[in-house]
C-alpha positions, 0 to 999 in steps of 0.5 A, a space after each residue: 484566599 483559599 488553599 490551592 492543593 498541589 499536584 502532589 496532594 491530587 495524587 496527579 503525574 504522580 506514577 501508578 505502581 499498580 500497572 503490570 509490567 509489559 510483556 516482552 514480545 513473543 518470540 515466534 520460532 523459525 518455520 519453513 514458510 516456502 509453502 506459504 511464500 509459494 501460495 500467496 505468489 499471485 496476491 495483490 495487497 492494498 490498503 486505503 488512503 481514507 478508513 473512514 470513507 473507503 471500508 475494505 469490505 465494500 472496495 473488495 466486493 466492488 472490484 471482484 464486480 468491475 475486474 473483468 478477469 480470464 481466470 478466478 479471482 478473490 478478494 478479502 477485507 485483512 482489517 481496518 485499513 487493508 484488503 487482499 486479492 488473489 489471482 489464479 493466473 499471473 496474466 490477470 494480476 498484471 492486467 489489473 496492475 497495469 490499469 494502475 491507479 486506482 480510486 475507491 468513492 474519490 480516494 486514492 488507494 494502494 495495490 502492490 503485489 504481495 511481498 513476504 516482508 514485515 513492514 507496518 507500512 507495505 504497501 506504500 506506494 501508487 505507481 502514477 504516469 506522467 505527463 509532461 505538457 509544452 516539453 519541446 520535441 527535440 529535448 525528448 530523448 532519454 536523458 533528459 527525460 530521466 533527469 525530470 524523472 529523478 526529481 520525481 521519483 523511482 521510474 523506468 523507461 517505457 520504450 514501448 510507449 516512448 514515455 517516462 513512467 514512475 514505478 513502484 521499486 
């Protein structure tokens, strides 16, 4: 019978003492961002739900067309995954927040407004209305619509439109 080489004599699991070491992090000194907070105030940030279909390039130069807005827009790809676009009005922000969900080629995508976190996961949520069928009319009071709504998720009472709708917080 042949001689099997163990893992040892392969060389294999065995570490390489040739790899670097890894850099620590770069530590980024404490700026006044306030000027930067203030300019980016009127931004929506996305992100898509499917790279290998929705390309942010593409969504962005289709909503800059179907967005119809008072005042100007622009939009921008930030990477593999995430877009941006910039209002110069607050009214034309929350106009196209409020048409909320969105899909790009029948794939959800995320849009939240822009906040000065750091999070490898903002944006994260799609706010959804929602619609409950065969709810007897003498249950819709706000109670028991908020108890259904806690089970849901983060919500809020729309008084307006007597309905329950499920925020983004």
């Amino acid at each position: 019978m042949a001689y099997r080489s163990s893992r040892l004599d392969k060389g294999k699991w065995i570490p390489d003492s040739t790899t670097e070491a890894r850099r620590p992090p770069i530590k980024i000194p404490q700026v006044d961002t306030t000027a930067l907070i203030e300019e980016h105030k009127l931004t929506l940030i996305g992100r898509v739900t499917n790279s290998k279909i929705q390309k942010p390039r593409a969504l962005v130069d289709f909503f800059l067309q179907q967005w119809r807005v008072t005042e100007t827009i622009t939009g921008r790809d930030l990477g593999p995954d995430m877009f941006q676009f910039k209002f110069d009005s607050e009214q034309d922000l929350q106009e196209i927040l409020a048409r909320a969900p969105f899909h790009f080629k029948r794939w959800m995508l995320i849009l939240q407004r822009w906040e000065p976190v750091i999070s490898d996961y903002f944006p994260a949520l799609i706010p959804f209305w929602i619609t409950i069928h065969g709810f007897p009319l003498h249950y819709w009071t706000q109670p028991a619509l908020e108890t259904i709504g806690n089970e849901l998720g983060p919500r809020s009472w729309d008084s307006k439109n007597g309905g329950l709708s499920i925020k983004d917080y």
